[in-house]
PDB file of N, CA, C and O in Angstrom, chain B, residues numbered from 101:
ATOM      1  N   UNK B 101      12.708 -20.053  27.363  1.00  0.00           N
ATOM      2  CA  UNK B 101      12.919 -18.636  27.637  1.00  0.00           C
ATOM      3  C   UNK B 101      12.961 -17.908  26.296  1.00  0.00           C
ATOM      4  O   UNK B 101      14.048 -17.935  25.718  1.00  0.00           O
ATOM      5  N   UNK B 102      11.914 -17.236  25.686  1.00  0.00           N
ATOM      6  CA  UNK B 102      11.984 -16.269  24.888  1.00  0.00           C
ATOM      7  C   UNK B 102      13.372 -15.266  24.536  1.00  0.00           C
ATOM      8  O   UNK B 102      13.927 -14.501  25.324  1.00  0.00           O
ATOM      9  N   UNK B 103      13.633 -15.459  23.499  1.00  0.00           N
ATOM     10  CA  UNK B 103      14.804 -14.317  22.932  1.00  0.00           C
ATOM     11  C   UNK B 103      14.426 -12.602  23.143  1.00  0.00           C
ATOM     12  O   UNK B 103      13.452 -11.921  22.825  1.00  0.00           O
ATOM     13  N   UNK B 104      15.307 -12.403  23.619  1.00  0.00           N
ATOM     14  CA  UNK B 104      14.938 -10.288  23.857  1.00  0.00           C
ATOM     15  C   UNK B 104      15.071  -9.851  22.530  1.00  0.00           C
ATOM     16  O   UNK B 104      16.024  -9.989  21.764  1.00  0.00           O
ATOM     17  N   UNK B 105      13.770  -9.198  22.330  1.00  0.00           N
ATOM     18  CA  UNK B 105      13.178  -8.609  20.944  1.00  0.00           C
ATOM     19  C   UNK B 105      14.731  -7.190  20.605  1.00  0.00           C
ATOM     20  O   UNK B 105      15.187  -6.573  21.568  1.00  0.00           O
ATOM     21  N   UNK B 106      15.196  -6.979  19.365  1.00  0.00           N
ATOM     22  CA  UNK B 106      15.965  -5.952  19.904  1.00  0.00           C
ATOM     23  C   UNK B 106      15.291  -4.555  19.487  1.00  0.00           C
ATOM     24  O   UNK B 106      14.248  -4.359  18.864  1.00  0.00           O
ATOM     25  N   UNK B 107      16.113  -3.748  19.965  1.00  0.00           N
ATOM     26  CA  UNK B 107      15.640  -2.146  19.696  1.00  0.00           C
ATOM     27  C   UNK B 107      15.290  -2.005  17.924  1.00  0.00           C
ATOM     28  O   UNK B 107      16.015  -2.329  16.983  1.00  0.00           O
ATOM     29  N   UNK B 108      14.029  -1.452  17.913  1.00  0.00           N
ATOM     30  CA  UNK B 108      13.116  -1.100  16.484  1.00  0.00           C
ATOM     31  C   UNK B 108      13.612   0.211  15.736  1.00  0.00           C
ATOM     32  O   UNK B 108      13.490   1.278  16.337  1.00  0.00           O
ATOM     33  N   UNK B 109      14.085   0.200  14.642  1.00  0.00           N
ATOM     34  CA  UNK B 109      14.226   1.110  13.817  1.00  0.00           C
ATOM     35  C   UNK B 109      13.312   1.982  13.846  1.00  0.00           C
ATOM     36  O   UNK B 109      12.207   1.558  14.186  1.00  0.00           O
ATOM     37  N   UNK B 110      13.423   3.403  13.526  1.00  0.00           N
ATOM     38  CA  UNK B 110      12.379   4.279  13.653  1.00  0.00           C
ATOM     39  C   UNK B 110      10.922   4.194  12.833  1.00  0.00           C
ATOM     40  O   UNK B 110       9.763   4.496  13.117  1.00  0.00           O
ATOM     41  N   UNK B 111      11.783   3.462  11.333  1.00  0.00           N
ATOM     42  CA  UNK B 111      10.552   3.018  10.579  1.00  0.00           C
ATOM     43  C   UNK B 111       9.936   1.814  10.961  1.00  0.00           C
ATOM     44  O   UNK B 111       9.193   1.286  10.134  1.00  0.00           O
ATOM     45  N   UNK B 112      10.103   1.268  12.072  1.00  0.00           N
ATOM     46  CA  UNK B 112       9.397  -0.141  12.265  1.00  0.00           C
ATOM     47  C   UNK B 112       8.479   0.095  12.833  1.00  0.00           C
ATOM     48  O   UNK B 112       7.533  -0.676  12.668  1.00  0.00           O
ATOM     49  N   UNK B 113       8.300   1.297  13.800  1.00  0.00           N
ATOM     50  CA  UNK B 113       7.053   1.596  14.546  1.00  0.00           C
ATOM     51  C   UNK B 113       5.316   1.474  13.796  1.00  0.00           C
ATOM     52  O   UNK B 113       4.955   1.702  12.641  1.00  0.00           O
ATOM     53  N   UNK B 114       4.795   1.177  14.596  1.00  0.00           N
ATOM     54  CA  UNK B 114       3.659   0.202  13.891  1.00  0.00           C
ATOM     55  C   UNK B 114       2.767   1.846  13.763  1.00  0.00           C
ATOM     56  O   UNK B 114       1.609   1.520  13.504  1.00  0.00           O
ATOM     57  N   UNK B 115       2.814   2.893  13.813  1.00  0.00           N
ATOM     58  CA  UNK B 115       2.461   4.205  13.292  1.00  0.00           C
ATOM     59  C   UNK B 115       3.177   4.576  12.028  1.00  0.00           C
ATOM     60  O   UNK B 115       2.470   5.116  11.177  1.00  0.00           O
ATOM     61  N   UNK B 116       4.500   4.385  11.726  1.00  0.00           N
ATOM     62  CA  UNK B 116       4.976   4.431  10.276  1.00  0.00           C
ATOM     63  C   UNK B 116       4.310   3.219   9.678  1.00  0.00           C
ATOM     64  O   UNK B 116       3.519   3.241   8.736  1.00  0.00           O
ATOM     65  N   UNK B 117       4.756   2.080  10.387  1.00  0.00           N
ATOM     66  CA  UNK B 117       4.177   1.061   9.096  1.00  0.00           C
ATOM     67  C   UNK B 117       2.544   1.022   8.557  1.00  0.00           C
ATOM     68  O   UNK B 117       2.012   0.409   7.631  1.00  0.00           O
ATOM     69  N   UNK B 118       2.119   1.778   9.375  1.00  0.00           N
ATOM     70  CA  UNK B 118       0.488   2.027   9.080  1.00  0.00           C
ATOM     71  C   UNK B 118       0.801   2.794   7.651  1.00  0.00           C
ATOM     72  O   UNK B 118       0.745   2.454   6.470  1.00  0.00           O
ATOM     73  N   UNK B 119       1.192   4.119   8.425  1.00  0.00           N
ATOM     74  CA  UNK B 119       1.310   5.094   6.712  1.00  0.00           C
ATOM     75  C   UNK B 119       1.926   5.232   5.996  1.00  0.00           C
ATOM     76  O   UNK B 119       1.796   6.207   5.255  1.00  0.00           O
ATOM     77  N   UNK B 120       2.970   4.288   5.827  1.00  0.00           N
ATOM     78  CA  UNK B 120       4.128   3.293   4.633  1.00  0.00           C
ATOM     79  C   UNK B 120       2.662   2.566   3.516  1.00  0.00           C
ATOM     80  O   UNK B 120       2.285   2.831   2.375  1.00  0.00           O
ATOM     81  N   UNK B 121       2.218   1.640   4.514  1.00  0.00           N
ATOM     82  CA  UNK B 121       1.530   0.510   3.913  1.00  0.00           C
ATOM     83  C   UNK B 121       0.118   1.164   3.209  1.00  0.00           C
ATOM     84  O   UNK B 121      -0.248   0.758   2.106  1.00  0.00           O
ATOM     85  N   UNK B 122      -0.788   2.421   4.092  1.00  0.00           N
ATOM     86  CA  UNK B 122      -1.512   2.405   3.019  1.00  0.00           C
ATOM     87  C   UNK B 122      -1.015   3.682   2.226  1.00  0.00           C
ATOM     88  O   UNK B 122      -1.434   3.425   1.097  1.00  0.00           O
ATOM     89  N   UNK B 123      -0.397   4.856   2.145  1.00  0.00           N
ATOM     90  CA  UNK B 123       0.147   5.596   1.362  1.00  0.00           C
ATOM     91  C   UNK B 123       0.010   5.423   0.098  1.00  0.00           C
ATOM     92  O   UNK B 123      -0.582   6.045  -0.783  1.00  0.00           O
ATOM     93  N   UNK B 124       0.992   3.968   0.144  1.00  0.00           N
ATOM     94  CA  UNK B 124       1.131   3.232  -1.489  1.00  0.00           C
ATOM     95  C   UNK B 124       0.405   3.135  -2.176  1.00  0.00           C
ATOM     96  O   UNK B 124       0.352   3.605  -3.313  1.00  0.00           O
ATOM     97  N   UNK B 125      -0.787   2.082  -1.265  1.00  0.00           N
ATOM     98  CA  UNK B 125      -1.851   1.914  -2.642  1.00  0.00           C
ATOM     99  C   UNK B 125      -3.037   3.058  -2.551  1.00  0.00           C
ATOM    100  O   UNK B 125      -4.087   2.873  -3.168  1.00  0.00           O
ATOM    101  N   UNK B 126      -2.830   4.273  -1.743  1.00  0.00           N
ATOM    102  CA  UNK B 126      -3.384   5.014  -2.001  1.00  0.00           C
ATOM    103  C   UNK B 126      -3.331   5.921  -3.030  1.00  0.00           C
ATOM    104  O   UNK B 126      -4.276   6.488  -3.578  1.00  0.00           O
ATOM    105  N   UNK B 127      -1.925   6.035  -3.294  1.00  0.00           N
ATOM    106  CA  UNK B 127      -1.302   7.075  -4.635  1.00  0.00           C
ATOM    107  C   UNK B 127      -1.077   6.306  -5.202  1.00  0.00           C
ATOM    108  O   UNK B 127       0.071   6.667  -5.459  1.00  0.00           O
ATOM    109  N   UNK B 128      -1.225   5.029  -5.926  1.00  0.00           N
ATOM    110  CA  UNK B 128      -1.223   4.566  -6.721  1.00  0.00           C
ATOM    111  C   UNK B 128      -2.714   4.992  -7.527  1.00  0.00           C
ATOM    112  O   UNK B 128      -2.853   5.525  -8.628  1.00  0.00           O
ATOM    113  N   UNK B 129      -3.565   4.623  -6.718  1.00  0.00           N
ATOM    114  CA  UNK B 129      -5.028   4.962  -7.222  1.00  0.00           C
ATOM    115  C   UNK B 129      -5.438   5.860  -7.609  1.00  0.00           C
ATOM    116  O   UNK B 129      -6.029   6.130  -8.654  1.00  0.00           O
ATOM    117  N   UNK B 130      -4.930   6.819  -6.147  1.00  0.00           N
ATOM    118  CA  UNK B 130      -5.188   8.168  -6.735  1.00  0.00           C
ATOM    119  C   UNK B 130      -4.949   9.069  -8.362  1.00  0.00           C
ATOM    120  O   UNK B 130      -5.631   9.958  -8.872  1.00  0.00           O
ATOM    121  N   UNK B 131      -3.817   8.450  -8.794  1.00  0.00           N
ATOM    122  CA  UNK B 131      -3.347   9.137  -9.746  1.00  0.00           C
ATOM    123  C   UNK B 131      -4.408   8.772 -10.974  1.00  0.00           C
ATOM    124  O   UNK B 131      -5.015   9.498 -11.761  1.00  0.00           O
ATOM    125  N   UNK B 132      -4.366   7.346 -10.795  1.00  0.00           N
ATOM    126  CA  UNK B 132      -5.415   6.516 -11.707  1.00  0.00           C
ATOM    127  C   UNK B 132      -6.883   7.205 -12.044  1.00  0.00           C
ATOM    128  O   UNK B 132      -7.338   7.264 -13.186  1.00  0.00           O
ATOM    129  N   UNK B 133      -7.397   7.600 -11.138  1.00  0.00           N
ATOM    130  CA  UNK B 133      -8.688   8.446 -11.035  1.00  0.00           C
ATOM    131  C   UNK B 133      -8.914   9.573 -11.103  1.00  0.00           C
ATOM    132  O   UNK B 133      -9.972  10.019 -11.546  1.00  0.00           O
ATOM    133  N   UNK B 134      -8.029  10.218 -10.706  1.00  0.00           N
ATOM    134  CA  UNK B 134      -7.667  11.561 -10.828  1.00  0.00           C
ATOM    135  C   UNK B 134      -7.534  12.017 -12.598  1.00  0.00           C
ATOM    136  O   UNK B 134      -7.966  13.048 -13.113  1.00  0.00           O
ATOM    137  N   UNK B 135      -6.984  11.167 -13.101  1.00  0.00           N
ATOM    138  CA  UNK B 135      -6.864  11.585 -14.771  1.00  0.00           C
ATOM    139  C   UNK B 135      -8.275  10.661 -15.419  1.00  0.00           C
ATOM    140  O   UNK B 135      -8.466  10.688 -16.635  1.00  0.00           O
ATOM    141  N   UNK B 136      -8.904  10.129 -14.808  1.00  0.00           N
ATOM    142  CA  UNK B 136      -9.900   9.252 -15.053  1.00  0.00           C
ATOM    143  C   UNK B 136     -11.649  10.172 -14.874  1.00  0.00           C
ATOM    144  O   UNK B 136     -12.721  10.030 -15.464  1.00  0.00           O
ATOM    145  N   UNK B 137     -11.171  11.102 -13.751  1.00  0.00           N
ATOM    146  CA  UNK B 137     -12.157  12.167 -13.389  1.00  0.00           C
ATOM    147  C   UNK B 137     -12.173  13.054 -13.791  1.00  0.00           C
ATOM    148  O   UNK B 137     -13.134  13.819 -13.697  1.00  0.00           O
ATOM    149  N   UNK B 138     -10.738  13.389 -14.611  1.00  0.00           N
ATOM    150  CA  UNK B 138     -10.450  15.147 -14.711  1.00  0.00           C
ATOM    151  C   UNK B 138     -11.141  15.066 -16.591  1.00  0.00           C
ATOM    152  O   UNK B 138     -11.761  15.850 -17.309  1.00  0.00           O
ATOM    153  N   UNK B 139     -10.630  13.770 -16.734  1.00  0.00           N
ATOM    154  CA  UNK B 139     -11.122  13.237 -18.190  1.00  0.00           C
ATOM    155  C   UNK B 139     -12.592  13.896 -18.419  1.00  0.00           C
ATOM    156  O   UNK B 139     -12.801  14.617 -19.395  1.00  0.00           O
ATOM    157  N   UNK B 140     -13.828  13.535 -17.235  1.00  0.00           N
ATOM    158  CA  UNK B 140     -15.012  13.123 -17.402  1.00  0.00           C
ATOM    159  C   UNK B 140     -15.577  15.142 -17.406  1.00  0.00           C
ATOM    160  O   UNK B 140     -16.306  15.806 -18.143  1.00  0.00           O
ATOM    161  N   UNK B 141     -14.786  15.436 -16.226  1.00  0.00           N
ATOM    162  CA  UNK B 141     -15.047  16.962 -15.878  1.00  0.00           C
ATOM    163  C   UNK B 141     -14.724  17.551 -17.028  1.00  0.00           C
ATOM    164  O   UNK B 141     -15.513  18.483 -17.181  1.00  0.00           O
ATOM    165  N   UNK B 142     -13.665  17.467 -18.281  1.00  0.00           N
ATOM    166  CA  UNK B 142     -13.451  17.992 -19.465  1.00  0.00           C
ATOM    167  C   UNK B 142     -14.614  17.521 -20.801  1.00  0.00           C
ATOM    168  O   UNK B 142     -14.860  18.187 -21.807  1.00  0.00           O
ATOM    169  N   UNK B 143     -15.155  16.265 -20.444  1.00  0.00           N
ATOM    170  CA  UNK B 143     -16.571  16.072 -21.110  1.00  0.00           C
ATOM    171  C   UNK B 143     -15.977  15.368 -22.523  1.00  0.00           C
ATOM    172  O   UNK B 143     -16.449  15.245 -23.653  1.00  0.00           O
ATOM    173  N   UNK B 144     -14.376  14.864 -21.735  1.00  0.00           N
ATOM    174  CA  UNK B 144     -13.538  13.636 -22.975  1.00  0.00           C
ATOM    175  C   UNK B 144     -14.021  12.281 -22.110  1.00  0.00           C
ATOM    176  O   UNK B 144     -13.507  11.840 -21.082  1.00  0.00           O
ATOM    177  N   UNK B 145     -15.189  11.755 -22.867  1.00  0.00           N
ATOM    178  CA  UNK B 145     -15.033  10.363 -22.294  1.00  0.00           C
ATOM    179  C   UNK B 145     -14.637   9.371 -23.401  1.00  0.00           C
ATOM    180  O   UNK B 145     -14.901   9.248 -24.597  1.00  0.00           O
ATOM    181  N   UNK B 146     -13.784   8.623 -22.363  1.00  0.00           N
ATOM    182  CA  UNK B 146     -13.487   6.981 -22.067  1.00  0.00           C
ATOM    183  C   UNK B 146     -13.975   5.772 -22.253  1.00  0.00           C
ATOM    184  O   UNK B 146     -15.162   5.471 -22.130  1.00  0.00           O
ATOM    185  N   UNK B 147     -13.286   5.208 -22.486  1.00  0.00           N
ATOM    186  CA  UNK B 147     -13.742   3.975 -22.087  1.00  0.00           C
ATOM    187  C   UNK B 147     -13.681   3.818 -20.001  1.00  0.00           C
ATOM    188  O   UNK B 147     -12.625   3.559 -19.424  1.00  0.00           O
ATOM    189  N   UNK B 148     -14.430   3.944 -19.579  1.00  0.00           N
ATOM    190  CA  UNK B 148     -13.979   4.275 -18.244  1.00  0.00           C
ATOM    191  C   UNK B 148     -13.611   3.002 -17.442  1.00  0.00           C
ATOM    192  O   UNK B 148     -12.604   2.723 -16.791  1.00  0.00           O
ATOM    193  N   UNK B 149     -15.172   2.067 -17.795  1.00  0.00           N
ATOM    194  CA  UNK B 149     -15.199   1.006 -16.993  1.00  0.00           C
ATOM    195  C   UNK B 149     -13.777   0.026 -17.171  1.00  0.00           C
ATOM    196  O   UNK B 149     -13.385  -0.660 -16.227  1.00  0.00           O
ATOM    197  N   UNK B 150     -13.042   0.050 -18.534  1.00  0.00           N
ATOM    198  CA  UNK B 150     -12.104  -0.512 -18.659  1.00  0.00           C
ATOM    199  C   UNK B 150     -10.733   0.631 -17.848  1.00  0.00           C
ATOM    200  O   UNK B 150      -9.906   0.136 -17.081  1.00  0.00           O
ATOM    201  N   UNK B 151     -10.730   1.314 -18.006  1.00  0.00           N
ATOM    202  CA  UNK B 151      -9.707   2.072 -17.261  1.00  0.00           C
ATOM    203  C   UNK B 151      -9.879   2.041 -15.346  1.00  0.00           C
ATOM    204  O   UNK B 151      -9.069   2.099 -14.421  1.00  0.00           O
ATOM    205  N   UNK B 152     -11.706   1.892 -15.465  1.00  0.00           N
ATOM    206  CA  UNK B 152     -11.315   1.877 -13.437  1.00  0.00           C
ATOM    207  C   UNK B 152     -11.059  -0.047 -13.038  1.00  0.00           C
ATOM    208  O   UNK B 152     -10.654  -0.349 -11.915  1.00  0.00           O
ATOM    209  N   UNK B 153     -11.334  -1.083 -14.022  1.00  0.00           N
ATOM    210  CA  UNK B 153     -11.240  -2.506 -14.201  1.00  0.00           C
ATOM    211  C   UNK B 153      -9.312  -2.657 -13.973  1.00  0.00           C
ATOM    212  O   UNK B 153      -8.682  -3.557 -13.419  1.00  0.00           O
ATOM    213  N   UNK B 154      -8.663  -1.016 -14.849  1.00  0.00           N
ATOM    214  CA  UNK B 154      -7.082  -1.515 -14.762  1.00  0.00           C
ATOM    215  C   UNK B 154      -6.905  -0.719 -13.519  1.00  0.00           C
ATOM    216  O   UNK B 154      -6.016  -1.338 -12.934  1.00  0.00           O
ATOM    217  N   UNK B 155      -7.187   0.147 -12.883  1.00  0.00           N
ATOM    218  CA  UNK B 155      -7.062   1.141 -11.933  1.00  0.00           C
ATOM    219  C   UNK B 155      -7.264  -0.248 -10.737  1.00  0.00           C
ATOM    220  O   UNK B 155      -6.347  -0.462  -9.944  1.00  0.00           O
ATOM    221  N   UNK B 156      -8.096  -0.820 -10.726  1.00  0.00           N
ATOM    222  CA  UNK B 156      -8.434  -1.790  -9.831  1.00  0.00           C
ATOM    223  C   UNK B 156      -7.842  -3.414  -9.363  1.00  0.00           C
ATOM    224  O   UNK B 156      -7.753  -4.146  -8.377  1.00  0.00           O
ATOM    225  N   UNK B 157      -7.486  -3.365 -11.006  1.00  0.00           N
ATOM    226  CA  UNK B 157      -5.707  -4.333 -10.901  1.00  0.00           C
ATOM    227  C   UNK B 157      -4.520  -3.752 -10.609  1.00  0.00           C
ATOM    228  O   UNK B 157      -3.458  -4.259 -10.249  1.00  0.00           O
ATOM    229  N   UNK B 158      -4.840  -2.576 -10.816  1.00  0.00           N
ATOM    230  CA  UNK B 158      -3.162  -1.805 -10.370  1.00  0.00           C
ATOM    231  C   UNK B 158      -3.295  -1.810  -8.392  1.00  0.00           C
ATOM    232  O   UNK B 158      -2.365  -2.056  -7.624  1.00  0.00           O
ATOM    233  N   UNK B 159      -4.538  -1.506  -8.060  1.00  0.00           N
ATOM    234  CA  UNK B 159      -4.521  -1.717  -6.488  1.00  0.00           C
ATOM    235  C   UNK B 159      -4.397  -3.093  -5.638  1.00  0.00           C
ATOM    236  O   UNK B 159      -3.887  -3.360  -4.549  1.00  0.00           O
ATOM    237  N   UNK B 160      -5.196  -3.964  -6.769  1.00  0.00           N
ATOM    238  CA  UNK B 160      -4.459  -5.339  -6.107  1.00  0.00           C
ATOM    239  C   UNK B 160      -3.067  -5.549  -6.153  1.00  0.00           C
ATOM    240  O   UNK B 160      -2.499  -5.791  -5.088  1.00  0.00           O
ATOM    241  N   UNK B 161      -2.375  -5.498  -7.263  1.00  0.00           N
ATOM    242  CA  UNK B 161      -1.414  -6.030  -7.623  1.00  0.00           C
ATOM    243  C   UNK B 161      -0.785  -4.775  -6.019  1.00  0.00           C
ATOM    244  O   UNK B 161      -0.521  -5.314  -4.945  1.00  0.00           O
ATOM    245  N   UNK B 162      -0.700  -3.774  -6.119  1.00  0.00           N
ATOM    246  CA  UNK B 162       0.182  -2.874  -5.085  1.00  0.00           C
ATOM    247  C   UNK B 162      -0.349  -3.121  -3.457  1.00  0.00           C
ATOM    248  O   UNK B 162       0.188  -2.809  -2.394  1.00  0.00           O
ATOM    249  N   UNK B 163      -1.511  -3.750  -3.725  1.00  0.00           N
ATOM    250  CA  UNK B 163      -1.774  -4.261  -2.087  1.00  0.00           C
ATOM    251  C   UNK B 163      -1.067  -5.552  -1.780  1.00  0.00           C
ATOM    252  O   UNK B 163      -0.384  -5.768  -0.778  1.00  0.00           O
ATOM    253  N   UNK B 164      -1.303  -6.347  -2.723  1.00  0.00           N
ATOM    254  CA  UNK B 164      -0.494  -7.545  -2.326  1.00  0.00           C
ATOM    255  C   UNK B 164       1.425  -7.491  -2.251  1.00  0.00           C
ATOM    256  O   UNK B 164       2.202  -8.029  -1.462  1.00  0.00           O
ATOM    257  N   UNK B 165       1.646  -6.673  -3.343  1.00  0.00           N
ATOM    258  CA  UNK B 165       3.672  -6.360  -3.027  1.00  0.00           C
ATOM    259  C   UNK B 165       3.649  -5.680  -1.521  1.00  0.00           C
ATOM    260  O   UNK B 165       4.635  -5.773  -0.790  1.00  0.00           O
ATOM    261  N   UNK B 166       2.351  -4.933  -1.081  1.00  0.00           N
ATOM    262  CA  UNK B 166       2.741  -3.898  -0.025  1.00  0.00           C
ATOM    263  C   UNK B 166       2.447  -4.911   1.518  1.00  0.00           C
ATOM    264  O   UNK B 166       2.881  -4.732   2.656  1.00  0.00           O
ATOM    265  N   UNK B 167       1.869  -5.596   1.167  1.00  0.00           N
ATOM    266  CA  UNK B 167       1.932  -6.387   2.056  1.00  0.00           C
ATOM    267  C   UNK B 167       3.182  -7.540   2.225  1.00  0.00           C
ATOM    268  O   UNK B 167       3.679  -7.771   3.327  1.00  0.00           O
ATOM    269  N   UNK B 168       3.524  -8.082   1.242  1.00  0.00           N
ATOM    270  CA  UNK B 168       4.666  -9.163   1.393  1.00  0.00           C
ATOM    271  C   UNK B 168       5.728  -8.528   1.618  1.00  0.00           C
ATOM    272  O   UNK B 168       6.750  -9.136   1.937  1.00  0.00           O
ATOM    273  N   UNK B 169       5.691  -6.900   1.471  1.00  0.00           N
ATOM    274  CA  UNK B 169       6.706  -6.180   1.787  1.00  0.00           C
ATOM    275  C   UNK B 169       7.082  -6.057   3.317  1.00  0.00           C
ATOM    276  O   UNK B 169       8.118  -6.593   3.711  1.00  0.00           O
ATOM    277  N   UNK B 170       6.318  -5.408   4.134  1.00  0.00           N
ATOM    278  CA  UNK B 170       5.347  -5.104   4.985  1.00  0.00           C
ATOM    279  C   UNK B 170       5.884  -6.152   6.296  1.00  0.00           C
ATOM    280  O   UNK B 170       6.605  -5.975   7.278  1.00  0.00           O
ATOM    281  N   UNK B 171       4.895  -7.662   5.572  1.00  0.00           N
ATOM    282  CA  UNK B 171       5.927  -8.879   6.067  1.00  0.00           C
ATOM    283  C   UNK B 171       7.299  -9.380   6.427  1.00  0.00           C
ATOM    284  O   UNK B 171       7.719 -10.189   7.256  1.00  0.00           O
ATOM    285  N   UNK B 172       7.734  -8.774   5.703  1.00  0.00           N
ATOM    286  CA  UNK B 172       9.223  -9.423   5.452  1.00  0.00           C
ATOM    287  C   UNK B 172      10.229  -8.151   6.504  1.00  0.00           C
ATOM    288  O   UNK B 172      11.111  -8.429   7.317  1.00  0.00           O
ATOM    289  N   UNK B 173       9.632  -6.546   6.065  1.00  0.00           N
ATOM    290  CA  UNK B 173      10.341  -6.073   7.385  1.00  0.00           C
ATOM    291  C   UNK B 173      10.062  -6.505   8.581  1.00  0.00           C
ATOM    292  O   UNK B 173      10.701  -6.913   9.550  1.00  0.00           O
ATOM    293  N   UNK B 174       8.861  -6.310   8.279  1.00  0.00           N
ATOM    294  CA  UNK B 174       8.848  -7.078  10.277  1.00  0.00           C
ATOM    295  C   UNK B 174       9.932  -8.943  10.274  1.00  0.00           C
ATOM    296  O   UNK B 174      10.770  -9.571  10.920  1.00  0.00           O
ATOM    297  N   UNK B 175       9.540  -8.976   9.711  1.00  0.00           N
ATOM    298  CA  UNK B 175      10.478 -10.461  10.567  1.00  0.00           C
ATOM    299  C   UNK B 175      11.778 -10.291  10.399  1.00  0.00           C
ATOM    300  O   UNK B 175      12.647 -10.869  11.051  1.00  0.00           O
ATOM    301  N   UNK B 176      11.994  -9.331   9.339  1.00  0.00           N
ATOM    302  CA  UNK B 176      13.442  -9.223   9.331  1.00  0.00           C
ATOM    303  C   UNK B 176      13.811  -8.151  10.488  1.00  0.00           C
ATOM    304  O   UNK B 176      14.973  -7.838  10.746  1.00  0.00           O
ATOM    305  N   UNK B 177      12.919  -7.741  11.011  1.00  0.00           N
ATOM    306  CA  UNK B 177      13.168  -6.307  12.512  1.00  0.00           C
ATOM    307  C   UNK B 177      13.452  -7.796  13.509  1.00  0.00           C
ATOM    308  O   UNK B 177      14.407  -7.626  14.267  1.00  0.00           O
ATOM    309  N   UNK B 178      12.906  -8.962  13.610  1.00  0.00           N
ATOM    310  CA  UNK B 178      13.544  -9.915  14.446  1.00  0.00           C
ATOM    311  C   UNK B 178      12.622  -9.771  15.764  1.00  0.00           C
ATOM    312  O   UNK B 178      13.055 -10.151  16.852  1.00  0.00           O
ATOM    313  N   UNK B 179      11.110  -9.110  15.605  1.00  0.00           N
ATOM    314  CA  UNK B 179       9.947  -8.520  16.193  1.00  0.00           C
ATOM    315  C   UNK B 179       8.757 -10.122  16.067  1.00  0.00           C
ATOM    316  O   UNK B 179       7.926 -10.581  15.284  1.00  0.00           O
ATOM    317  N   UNK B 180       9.431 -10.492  17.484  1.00  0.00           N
ATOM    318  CA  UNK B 180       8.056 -11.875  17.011  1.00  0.00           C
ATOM    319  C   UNK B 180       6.791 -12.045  17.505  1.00  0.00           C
ATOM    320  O   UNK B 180       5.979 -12.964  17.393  1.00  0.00           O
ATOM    321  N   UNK B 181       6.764 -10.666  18.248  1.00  0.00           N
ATOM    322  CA  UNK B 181       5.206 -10.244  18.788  1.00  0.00           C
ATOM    323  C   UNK B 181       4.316  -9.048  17.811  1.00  0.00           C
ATOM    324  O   UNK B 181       3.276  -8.405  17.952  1.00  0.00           O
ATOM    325  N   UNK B 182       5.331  -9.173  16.817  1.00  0.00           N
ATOM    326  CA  UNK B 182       4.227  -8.220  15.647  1.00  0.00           C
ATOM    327  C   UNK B 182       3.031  -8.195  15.300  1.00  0.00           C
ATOM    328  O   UNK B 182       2.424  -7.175  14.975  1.00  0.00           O
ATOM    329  N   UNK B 183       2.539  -9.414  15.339  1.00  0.00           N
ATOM    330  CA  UNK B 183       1.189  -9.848  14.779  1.00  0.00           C
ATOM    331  C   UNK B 183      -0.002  -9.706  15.549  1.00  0.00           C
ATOM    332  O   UNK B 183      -1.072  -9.905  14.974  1.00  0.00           O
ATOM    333  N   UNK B 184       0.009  -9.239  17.358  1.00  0.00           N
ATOM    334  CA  UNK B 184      -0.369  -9.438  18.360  1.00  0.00           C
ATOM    335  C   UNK B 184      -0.840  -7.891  18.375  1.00  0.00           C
ATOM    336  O   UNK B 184      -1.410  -7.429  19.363  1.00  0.00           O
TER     337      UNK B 184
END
């Protein structure tokens, strides 16, 4: 007999955790490019390819915390049909 899932925090709803999870590594990036573009539009260039190479480790590195994050609320919500 399955355990009764209990009542979900407001942030557990799988509509917040959508725009929790990509938010993050969206403004992470964003900011990255944004001074990376505004650079190019002022006609100061860069080294670019090395700046969008760190822009592009900064999104892994924040996809992977945002996910183990991500993970860990849900099992800690005690939600064992999450994955479904």
């Amino acid at each position: 007999i399955p355990r009764q899932i209990p009542e979900q925090i407001w942030y557990m709803k799988p509509s917040i955790t959508i725009l929790m999870g990509g938010i993050l590594p969206f403004g992470a990036v964003f900011i990255e490019l944004f001074f990376i573009l505004s650079s190019i539009w002022q006609h100061q260039f860069y080294y670019m390819f090395g700046f969008l190479f760190l822009v592009f480790i900064i999104l892994n590195i924040t996809c992977a915390e945002i996910t183990i994050v991500m993970c860990y609320f849900q099992l800690c919500s005690e939600d064992y049909h999450w994955w479904w």
